[in-house]
C-alpha positions in Angstrom: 132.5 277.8 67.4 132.4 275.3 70.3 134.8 272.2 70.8 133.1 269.5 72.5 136.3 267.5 74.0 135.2 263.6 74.9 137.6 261.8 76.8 137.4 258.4 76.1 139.0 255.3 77.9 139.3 251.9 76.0 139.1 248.5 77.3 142.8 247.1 77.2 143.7 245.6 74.2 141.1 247.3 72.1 142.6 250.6 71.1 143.6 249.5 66.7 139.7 248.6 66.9 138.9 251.2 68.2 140.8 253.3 66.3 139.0 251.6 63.4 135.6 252.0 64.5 135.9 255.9 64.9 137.3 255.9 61.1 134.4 254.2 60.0 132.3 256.6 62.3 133.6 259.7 60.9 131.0 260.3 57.7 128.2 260.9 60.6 130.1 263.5 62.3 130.4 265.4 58.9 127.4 265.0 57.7 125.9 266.8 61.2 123.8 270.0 61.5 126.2 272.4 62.2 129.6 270.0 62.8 133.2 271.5 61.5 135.0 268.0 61.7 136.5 265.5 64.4 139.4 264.4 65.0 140.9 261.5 67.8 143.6 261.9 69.9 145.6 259.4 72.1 147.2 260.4 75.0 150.6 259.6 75.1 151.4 259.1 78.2 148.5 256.7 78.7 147.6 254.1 76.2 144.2 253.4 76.4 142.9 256.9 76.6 141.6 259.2 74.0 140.6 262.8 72.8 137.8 262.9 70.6 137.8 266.4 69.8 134.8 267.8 67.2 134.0 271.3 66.5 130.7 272.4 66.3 129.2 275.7 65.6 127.2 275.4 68.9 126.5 273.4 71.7 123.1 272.9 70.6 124.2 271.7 67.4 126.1 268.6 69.5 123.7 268.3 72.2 120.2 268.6 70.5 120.8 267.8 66.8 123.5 265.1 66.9 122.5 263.5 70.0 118.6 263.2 69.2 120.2 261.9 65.9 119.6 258.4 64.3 123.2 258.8 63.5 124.0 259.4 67.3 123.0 255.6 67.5 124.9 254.6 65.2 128.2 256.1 66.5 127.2 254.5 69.9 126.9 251.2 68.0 130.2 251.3 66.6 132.4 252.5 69.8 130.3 252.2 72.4 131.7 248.2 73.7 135.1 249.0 73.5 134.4 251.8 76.5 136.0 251.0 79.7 133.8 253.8 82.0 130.9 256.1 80.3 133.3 259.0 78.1 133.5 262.5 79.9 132.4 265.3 78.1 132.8 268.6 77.7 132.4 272.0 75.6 134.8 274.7 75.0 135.1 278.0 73.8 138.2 280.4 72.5 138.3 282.8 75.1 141.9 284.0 74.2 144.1 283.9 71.4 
């Protein structure tokens, strides 16, 4: 299992819309090839920036089947104006426990 770890910042004054609009979103993460679930964090000691955290049983799976998706779109559609700067993204792996 892989953890692909977006960090998102929001556009001030937008973060319960947001919020809102990742709810709604969630159905096309679970509904993914190979996707384990998603959850969104805030970071406390910044306001307008975000976790999205969604485990996937490989990269590929995130990269190639959700990203290629129609639902991919979608999730773009729904978040993607409230971004202040493009998300960063990135993938990890349990190395230990």
């Amino acid at each position: 299992m892989v953890l692909e770890m977006a960090h998102i910042e929001v556009l001030p004054g937008t973060n319960e819309a947001f919020e809102s609009k990742v709810k709604e979103a969630l159905p096309l993460f679970a509904r993914a090839k190979g996707c384990g679930g998603a959850q969104l964090h805030r970071i406390v000691e910044h306001e307008a920036r975000y976790v999205l955290i969604v485990r996937w049983e490989t990269v590929e799976d995130h990269m190639v089947h959700f990203r290629e998706s129609d639902d991919f779109q979608v999730w773009r559609g729904l978040v993607g104006s409230f971004f202040a700067k493009p998300p960063e993204v990135v993938h990890t792996e349990v190395r230990v426990e």
